[in-house]
C-alpha positions in Angstrom: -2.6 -18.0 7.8 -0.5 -17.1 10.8 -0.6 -13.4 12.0 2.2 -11.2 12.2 3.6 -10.2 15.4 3.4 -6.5 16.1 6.7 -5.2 16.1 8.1 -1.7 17.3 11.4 0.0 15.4 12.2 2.8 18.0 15.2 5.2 17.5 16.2 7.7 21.0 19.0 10.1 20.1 22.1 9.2 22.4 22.3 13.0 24.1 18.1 12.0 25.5 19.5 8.5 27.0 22.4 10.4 28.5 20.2 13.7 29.7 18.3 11.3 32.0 15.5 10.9 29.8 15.5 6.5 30.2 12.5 7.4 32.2 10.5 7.9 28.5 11.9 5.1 27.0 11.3 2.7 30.4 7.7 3.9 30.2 7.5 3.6 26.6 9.3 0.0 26.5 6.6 -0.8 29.7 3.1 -0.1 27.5 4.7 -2.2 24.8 5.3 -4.9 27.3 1.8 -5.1 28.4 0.4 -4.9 25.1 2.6 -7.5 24.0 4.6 -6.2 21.2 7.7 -6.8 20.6 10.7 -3.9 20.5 13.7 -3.4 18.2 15.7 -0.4 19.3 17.5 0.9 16.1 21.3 2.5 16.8 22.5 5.6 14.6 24.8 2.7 13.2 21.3 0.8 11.7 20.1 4.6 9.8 21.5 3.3 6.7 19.5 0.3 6.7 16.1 0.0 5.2 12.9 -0.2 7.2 12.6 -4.0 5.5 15.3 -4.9 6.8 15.2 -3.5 10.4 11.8 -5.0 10.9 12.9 -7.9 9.7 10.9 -8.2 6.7 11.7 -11.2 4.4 13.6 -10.2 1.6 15.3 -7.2 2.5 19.0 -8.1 3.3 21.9 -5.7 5.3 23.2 -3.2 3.3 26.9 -2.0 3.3 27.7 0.5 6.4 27.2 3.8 5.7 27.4 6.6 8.2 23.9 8.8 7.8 24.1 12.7 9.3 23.6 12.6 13.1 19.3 12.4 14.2 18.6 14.2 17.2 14.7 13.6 17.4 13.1 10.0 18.4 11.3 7.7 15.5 9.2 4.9 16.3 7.7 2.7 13.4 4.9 0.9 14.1 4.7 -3.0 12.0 2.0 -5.2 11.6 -0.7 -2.6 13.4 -4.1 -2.5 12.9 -5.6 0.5 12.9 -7.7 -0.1 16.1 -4.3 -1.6 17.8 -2.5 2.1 16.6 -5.5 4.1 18.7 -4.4 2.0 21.6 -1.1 2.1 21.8 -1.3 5.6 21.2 -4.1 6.0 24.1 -2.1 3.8 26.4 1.0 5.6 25.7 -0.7 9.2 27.2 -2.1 6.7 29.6 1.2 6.1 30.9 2.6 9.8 30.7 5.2 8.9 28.2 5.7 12.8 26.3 4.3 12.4 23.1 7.0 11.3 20.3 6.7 13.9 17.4 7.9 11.5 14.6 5.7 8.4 14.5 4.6 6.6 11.4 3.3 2.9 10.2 5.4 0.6 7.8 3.8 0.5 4.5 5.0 -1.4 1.0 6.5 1.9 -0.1 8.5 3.0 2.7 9.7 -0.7 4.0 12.2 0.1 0.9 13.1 3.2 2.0 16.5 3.5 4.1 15.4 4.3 8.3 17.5 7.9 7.7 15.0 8.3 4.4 11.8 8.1 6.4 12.9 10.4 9.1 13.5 12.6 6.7 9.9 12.5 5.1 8.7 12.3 8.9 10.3 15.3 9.4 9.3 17.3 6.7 5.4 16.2 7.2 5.6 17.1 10.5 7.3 20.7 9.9 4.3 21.1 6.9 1.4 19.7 9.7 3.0 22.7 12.8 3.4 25.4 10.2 0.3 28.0 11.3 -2.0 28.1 8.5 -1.8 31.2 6.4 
């Protein structure tokens, strides 16, 4: 059985490429290099799509266009990652300097369904409930 090809879905909100902030995704884009896995940057066009269908999962097909409210944090979906290859790129990314990216997760059977706006939105919300100061 062949093994799948680590793939990365990563979303950067337009007003961070135009503040001068290429310098993260360059960084970013130069870990995944030399690790070898491959990149698909996701558009706010693609938010309607599902996370099947963006990582190009069989079986998922393109879905009507449908404009999603405007994201203004970064996502990156990690596909096909063991768990020792997600403590890598996660050490080689501080390695590198790249500011950490707040909304990170790994696609599962449950959430490759899911449309990309959907799991930013339960990214979100997990990572409100994890910075919320215990009571």
């Amino acid at each position: 059985m062949a093994v799948s090809k680590e793939m990365v879905l990563y979303y950067q909100p337009e007003q961070e490429k135009q503040g001068g902030n290429d310098t993260k995704a360059a960084k970013l884009k130069g870990v995944l290099i030399r690790m070898g896995i491959r990149i698909r940057n996701i558009t706010s066009e693609q938010m309607n799509q599902t996370v099947g269908y963006l990582a190009g999962i069989e079986g998922f097909e393109e879905t009507a266009s449908e404009a999603c409210p405007p994201v203004n944090e970064e996502i990156l979906v990690m596909k096909n990652f063991s768990n020792r290859r997600v403590d890598e790129f996660l050490m080689n990314l501080r390695r590198a300097g790249v500011p950490k990216i707040q909304l990170k997760a790994v696609i599962t059977d449950t959430n490759c369904k899911w449309r990309f706006y959907d799991l930013y939105e339960e990214l979100k919300q997990e990572n409100e409930a994890m910075s919320k100061e215990p009571q």
